[in-house]
Structures are given as structure tokens and as C-alpha cells.
VOZATI-203115 format. One record per residue (C-alpha): residue number from 1; y, z, x. Coordinates in Angstrom, 2 decimals, always signed. Layout:
N
+-----+---------+---------+---------+
|  nr |       Y |       Z |       X |
+-----+---------+---------+---------+
| NUM |       Y |       Z |       X |
...
+-----+---------+---------+---------+
REM end
This chain:
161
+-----+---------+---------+---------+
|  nr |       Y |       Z |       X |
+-----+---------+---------+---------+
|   1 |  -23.05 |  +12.31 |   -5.81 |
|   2 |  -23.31 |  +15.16 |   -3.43 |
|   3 |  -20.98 |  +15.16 |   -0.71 |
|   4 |  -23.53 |  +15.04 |   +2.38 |
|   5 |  -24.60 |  +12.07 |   +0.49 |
|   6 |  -21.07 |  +10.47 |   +1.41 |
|   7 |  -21.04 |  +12.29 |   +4.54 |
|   8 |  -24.11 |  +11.01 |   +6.27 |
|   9 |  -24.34 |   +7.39 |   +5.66 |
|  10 |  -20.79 |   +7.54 |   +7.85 |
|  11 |  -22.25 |   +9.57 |  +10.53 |
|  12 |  -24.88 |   +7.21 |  +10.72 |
|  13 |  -23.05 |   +3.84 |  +11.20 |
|  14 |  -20.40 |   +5.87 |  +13.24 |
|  15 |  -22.99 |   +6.97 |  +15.49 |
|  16 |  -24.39 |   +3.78 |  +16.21 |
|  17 |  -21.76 |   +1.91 |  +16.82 |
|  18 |  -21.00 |   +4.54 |  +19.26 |
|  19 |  -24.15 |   +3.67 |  +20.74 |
|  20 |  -23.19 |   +0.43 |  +21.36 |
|  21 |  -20.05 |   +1.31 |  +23.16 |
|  22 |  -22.07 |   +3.80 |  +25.40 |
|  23 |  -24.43 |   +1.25 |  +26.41 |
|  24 |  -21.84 |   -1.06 |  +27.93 |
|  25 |  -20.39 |   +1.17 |  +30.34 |
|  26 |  -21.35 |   +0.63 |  +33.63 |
|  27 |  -22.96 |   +3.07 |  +35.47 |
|  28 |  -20.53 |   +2.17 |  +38.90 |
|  29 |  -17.42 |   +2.83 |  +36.99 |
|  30 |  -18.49 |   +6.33 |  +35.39 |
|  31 |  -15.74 |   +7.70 |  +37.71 |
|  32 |  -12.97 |   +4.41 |  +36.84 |
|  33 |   -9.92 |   +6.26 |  +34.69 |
|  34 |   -7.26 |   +3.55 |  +34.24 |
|  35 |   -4.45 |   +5.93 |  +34.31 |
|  36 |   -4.40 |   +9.88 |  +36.45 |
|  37 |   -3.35 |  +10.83 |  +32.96 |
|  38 |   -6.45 |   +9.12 |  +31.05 |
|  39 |  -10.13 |  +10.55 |  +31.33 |
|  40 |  -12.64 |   +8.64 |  +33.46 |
|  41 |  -15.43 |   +6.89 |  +31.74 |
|  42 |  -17.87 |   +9.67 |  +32.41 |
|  43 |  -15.40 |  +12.44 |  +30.89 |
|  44 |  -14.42 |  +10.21 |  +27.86 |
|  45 |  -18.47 |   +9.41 |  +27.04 |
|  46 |  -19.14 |  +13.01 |  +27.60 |
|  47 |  -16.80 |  +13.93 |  +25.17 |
|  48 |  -18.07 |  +11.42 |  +22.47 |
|  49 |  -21.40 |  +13.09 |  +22.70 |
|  50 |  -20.38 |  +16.23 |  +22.48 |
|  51 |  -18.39 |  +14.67 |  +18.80 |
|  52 |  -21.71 |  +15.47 |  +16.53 |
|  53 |  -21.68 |  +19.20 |  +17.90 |
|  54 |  -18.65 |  +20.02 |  +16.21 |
|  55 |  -20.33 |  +18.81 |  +12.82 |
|  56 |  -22.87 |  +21.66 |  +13.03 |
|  57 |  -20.57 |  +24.31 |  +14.14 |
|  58 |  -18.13 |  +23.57 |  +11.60 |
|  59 |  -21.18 |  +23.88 |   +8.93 |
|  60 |  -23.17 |  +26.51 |  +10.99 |
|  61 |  -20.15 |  +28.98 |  +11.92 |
|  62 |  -17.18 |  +30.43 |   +9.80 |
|  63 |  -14.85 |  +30.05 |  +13.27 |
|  64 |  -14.77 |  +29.07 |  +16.99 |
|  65 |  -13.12 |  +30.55 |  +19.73 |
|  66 |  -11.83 |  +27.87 |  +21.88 |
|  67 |  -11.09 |  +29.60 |  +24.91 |
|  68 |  -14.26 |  +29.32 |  +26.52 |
|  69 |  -14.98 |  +25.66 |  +25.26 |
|  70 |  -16.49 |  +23.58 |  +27.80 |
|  71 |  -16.88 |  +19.79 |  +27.46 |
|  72 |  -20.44 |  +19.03 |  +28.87 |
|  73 |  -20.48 |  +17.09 |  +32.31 |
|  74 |  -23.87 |  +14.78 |  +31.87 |
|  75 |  -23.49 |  +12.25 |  +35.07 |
|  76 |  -25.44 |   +9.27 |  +33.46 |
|  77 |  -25.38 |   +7.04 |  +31.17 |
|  78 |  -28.51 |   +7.81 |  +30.00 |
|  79 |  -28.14 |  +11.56 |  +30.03 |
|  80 |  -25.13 |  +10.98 |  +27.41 |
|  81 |  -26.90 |   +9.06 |  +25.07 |
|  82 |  -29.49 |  +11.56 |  +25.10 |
|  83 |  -27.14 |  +14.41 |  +24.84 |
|  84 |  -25.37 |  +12.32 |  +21.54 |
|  85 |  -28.92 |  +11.93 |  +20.06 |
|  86 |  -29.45 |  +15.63 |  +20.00 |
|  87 |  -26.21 |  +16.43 |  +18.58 |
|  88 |  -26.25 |  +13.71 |  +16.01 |
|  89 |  -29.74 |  +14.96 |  +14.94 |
|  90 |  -28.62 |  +18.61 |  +14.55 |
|  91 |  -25.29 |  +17.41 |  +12.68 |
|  92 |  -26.93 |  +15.35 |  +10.31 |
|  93 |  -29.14 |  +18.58 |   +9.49 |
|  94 |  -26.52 |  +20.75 |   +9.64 |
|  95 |  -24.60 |  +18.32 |   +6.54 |
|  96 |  -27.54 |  +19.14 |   +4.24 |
|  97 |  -26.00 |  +21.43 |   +2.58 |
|  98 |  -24.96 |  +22.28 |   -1.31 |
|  99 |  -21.25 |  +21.00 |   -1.92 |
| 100 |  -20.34 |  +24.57 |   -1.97 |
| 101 |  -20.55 |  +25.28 |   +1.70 |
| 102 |  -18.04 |  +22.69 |   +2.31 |
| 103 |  -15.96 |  +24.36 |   +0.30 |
| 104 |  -16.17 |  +27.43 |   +2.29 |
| 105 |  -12.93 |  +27.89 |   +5.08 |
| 106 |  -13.38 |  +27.20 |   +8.65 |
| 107 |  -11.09 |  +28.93 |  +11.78 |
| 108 |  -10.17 |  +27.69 |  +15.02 |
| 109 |   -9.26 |  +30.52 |  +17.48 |
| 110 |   -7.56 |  +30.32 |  +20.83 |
| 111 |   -8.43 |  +33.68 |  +22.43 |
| 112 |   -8.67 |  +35.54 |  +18.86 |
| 113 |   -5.45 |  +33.65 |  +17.31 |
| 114 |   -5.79 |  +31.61 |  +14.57 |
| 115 |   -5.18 |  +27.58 |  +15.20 |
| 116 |   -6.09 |  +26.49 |  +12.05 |
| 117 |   -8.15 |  +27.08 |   +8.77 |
| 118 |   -9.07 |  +24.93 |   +6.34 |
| 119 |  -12.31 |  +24.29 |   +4.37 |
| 120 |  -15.05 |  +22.62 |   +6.23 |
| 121 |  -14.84 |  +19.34 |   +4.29 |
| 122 |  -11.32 |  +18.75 |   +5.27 |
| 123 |  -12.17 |  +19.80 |   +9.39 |
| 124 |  -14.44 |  +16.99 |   +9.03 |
| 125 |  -12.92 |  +14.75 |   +7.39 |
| 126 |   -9.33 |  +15.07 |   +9.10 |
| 127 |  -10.59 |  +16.24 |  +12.78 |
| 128 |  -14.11 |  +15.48 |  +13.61 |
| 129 |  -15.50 |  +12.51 |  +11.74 |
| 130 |  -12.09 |  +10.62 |  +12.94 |
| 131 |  -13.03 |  +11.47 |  +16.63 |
| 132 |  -15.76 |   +9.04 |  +17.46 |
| 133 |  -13.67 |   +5.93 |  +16.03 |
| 134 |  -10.63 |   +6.66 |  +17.75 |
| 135 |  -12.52 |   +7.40 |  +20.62 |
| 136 |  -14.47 |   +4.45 |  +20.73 |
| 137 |  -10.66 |   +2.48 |  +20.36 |
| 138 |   -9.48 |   +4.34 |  +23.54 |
| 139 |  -12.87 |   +3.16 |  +25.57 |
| 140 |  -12.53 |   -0.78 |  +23.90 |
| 141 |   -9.46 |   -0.40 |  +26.13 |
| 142 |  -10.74 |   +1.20 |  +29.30 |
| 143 |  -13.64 |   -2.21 |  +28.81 |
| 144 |  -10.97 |   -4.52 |  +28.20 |
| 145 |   -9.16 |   -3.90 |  +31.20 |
| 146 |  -12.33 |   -4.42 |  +33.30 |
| 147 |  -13.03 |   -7.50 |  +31.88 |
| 148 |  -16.15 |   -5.71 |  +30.05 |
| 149 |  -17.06 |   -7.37 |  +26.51 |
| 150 |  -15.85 |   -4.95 |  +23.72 |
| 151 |  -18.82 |   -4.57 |  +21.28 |
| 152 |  -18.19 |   -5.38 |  +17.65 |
| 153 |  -17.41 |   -2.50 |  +15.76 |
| 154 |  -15.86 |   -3.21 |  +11.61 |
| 155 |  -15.89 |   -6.63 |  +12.44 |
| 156 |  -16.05 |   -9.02 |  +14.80 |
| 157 |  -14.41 |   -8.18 |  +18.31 |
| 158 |  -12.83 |  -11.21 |  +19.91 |
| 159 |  -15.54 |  -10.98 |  +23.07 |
| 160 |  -18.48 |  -11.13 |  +19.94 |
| 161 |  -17.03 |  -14.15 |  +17.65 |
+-----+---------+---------+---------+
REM end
């Protein structure tokens, strides 16, 4: 088995469970955070959608230069979905590759220095792919504490029994 053929099937279900989380937050509390130290609702989503992006540059590009990294700032709950849509479609396209590309190392800069390398398969398996479910964890909480249903995710949530 090839390994997009392992990869994609997990993007997949990962994506749309994300979905489901996106399309419970309320568009009023886009700006709720429950802690100064914790991202609002708006920043958290926007930085789920952003998750899939980081697929294609880790297949597309041999590095990335953090230091002028910008999370996107979409203000709607639609406009995030959307945004997610698009990246999902270009990662999934970008994971069509031959098993050797995944092979090939990957770099993380911070103005020119090195952060990390490692080959792609292991940035995606150890950095990005993990994003969206811990994510989604961290905004079951943020729902939780507004009395919001958490959506069922592995298995049954206890608002979805």
C-alpha cells in the first residue's frame, strides 16, 4: 500500500469531523477566549483551517521560513469553512505523491536558522496531521464551558449519547 493511500483516508475523516466542530460555533462568540492566555474562537478556527496548508507546503516545498508566517484572520464562520475546504482540497492533491517524496527532508527556518528537519512523512505524521485533533480537543472545551453540545468525534460525546 502506498503511503498517500494511508495518508488520505485520515485527512478525510479528520477533516470532517473538523467540520462538525466548526459548524457549532456561534457566530456571537467568535471573539469569546475563555482565558487572556487562550485564543478566541475566531483565532483558534482560523488556525484549524489554515491546518491542511501545511500538508501541501510540507509536500510542495523543501523548507519554510517562519518569520513572516501569518495565521489568516477570516471573520466568519462561513469564511473559515471555506478557507478549510480550499486547503483540504490542495492537501489532499498535494499527498499524491510516489512514497519517495515523503522520504525526501523537510526544514523549518526561523529567519534563515534551522528549527527542525526531518523527512516529510514524519512532519506529518508527528506535527501536522496531530494538529486538527488536538485542536478540535482544545475547542470541545471552549463549547463545553458555554454550555454548547460537543459534537461526536471517535465516539460518542456525552452531549450525543
Amino acid at each position: 500500500m502506498d503511503i498517500q493511500d494511508l495518508l488520505l483516508p485520515q485527512l478525510r475523516q479528520e477533516a470532517a469531523l473538523t467540520i462538525k466542530f466548526f459548524n457549532r460555533i456561534p457566530e456571537e462568540k467568535l471573539d469569546w477566549r475563555p482565558h487572556s492566555k487562550s485564543m478566541s474562537f475566531k483565532e483558534l478556527a482560523n488556525h484549524m483551517a489554515e491546518i491542511p496548508s501545511w500538508i501541501t507546503a510540507t509536500m510542495e516545498m523543501s523548507e519554510m521560513d517562519m518569520e513572516s508566517y501569518a495565521t489568516p484572520d477570516f471573520n466568519t464562520v462561513p469564511e473559515i469553512i471555506k478557507a478549510f475546504k480550499i486547503n483540504l482540497s490542495q492537501a489532499e492533491n498535494s499527498l499524491k505523491k510516489d512514497d519517495e517524496e515523503y522520504q525526501k527532508d523537510w526544514r523549518m527556518l526561523k529567519n534563515g536558522n534551522k528549527i527542525l528537519e526531518m523527512p516529510r512523512l514524519d512532519v506529518l505524521r508527528m506535527m501536522v496531521l496531530s494538529q486538527l485533533p488536538h485542536h478540535r480537543a482544545q475547542m470541545g472545551v471552549y463549547f463545553r464551558l458555554l454550555d454548547i453540545d460537543v459534537p461526536s468525534t471517535y465516539g460518542p460525546s456525552a452531549d450525543e449519547r
